[in-house]
Biopython code that builds the backbone (N, CA, C, O; Angstrom):
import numpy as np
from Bio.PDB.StructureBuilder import StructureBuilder

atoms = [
    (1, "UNK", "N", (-31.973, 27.829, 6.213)),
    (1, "UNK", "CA", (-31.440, 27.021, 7.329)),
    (1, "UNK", "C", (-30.079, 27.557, 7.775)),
    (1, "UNK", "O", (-29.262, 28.114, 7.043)),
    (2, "UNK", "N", (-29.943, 27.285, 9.203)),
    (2, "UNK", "CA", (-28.489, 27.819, 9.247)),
    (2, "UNK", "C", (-27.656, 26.636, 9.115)),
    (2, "UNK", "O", (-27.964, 25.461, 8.917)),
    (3, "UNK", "N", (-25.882, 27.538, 9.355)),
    (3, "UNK", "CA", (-24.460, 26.347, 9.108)),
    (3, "UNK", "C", (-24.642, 25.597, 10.125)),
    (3, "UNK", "O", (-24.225, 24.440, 10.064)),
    (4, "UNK", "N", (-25.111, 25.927, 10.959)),
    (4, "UNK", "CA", (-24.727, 24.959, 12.342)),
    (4, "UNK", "C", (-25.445, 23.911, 12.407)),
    (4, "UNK", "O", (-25.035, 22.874, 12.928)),
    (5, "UNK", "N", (-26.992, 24.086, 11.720)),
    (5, "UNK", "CA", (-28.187, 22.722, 11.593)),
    (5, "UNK", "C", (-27.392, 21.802, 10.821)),
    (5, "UNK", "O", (-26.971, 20.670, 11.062)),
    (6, "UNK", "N", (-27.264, 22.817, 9.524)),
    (6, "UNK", "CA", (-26.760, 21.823, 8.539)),
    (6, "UNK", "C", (-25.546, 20.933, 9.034)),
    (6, "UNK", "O", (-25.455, 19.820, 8.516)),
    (7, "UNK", "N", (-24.640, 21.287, 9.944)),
    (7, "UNK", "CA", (-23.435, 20.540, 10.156)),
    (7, "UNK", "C", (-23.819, 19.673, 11.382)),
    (7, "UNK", "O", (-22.926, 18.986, 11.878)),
    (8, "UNK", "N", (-24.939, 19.641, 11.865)),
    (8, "UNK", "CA", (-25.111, 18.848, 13.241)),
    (8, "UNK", "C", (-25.966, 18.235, 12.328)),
    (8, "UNK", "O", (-25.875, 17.077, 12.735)),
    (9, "UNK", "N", (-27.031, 18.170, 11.013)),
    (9, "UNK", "CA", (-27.436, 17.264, 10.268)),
    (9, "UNK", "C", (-26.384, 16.011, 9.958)),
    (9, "UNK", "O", (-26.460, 14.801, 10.171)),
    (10, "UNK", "N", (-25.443, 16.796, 9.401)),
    (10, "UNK", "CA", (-24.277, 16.276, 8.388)),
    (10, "UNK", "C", (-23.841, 14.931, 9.110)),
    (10, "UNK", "O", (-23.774, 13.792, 8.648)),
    (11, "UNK", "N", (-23.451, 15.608, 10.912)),
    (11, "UNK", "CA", (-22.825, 14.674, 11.536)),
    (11, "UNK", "C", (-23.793, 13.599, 11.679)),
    (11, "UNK", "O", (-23.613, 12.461, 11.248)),
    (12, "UNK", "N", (-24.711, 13.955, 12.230)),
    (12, "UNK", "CA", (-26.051, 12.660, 12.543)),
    (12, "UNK", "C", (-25.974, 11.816, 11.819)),
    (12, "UNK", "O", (-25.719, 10.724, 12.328)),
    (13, "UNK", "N", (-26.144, 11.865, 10.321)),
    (13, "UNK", "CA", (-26.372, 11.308, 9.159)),
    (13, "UNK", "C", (-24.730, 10.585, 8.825)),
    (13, "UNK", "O", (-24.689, 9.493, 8.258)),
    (14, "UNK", "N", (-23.557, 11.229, 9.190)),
    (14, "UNK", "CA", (-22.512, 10.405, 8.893)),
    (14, "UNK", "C", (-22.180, 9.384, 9.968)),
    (14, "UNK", "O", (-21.473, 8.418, 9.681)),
    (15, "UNK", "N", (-22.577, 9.527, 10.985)),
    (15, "UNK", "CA", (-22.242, 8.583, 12.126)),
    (15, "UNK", "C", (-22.546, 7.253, 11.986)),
    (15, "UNK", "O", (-21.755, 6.383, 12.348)),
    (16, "UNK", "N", (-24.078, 6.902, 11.281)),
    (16, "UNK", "CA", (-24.092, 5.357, 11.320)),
    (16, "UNK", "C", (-23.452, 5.145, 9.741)),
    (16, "UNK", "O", (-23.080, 4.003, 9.472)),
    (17, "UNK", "N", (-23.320, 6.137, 8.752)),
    (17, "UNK", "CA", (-22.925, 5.228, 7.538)),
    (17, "UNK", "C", (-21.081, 5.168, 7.744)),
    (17, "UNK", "O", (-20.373, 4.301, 7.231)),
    (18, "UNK", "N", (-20.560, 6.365, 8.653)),
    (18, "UNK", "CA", (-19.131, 5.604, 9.098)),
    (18, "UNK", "C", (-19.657, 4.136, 9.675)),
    (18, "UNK", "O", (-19.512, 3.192, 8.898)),
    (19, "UNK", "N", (-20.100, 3.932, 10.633)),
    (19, "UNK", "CA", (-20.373, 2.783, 11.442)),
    (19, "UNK", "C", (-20.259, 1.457, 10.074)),
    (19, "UNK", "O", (-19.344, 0.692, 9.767)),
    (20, "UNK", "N", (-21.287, 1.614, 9.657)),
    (20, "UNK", "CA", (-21.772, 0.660, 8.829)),
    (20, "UNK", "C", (-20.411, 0.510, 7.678)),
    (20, "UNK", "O", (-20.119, -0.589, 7.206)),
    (21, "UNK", "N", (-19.696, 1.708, 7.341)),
    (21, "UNK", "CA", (-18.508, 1.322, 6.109)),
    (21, "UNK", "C", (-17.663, 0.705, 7.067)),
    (21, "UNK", "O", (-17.320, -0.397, 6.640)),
    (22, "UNK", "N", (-17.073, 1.012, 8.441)),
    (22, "UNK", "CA", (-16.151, 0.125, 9.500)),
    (22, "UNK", "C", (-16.501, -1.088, 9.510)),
    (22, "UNK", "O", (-15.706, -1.897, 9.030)),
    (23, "UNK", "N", (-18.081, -1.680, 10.182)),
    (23, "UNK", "CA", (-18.109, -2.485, 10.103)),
    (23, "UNK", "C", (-18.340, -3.444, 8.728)),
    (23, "UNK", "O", (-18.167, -4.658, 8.840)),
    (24, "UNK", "N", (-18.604, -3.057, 7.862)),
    (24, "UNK", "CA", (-18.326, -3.879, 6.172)),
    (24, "UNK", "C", (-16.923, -4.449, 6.207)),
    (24, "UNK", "O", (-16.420, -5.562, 6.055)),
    (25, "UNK", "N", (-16.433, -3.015, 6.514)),
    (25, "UNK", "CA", (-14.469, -3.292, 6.356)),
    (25, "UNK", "C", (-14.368, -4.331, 7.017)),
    (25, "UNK", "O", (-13.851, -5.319, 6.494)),
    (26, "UNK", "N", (-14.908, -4.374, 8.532)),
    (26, "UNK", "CA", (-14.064, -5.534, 9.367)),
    (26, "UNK", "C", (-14.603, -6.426, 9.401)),
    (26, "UNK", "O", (-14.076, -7.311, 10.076)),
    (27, "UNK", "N", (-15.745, -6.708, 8.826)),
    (27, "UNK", "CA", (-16.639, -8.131, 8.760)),
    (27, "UNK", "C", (-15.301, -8.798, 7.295)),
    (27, "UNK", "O", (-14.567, -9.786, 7.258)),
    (28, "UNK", "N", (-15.537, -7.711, 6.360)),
    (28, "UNK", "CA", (-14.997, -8.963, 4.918)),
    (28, "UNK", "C", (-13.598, -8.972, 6.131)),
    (28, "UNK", "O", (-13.544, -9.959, 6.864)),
    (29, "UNK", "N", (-12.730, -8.090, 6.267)),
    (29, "UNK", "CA", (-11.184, -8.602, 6.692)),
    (29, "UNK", "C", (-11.197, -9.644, 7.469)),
    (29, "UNK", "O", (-10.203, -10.359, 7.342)),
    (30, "UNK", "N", (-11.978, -9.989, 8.236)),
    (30, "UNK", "CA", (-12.210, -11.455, 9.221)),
    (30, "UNK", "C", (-12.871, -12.477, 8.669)),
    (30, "UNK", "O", (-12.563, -13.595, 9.083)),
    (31, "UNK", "N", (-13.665, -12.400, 7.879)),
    (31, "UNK", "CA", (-14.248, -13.187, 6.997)),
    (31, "UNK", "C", (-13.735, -13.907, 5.899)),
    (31, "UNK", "O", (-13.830, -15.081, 5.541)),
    (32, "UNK", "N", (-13.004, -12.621, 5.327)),
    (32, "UNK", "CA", (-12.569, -13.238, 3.995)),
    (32, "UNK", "C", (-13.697, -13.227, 2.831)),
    (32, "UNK", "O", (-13.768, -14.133, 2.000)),
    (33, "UNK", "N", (-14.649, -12.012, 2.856)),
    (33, "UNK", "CA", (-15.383, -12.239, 1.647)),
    (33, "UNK", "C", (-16.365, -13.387, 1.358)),
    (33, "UNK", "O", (-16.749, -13.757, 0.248)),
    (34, "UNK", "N", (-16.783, -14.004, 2.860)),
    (34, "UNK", "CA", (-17.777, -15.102, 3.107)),
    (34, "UNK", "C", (-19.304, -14.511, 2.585)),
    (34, "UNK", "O", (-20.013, -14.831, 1.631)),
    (35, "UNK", "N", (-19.447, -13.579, 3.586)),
    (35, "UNK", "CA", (-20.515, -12.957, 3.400)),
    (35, "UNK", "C", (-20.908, -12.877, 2.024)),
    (35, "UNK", "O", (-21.962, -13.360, 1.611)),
    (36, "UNK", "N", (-19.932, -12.169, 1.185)),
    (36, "UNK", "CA", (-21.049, -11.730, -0.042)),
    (36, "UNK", "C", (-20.680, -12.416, -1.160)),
    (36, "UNK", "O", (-20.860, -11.971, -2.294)),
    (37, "UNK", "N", (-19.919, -14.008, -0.798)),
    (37, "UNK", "CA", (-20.347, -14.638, -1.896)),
    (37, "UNK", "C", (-21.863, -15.455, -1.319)),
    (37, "UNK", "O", (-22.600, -15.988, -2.148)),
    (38, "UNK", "N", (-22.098, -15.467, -0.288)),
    (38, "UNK", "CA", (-23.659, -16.297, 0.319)),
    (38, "UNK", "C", (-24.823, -15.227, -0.665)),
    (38, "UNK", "O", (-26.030, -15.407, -0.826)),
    (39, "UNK", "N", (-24.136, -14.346, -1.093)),
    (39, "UNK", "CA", (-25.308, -13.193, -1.477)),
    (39, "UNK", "C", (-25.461, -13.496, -3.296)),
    (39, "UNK", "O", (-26.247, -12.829, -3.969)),
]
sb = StructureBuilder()
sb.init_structure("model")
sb.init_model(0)
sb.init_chain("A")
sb.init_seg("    ")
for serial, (resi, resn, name, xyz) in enumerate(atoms, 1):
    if name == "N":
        sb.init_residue(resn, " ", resi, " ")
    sb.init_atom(name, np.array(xyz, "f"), 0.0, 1.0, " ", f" {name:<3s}", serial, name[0])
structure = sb.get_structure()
């Protein structure tokens, strides 16, 4: 495979799990850790 797949993989694949660690972050900071005591 070449560098360039692999790094346009890399990005694809990091875009929603940034997304998803931001939004974790800013759900508990507004929340206050609601969420995952319901869990």
């Amino acid at each position: 495979m070449e560098l360039t797949a692999l790094i346009a993989w890399g990005i694809l694949l990091l875009i929603p799990i940034v997304g998803l660690v931001m939004a974790s972050k800013g759900a508990r900071d507004h929340d206050g850790g609601v969420r995952r005591r319901d869990r």
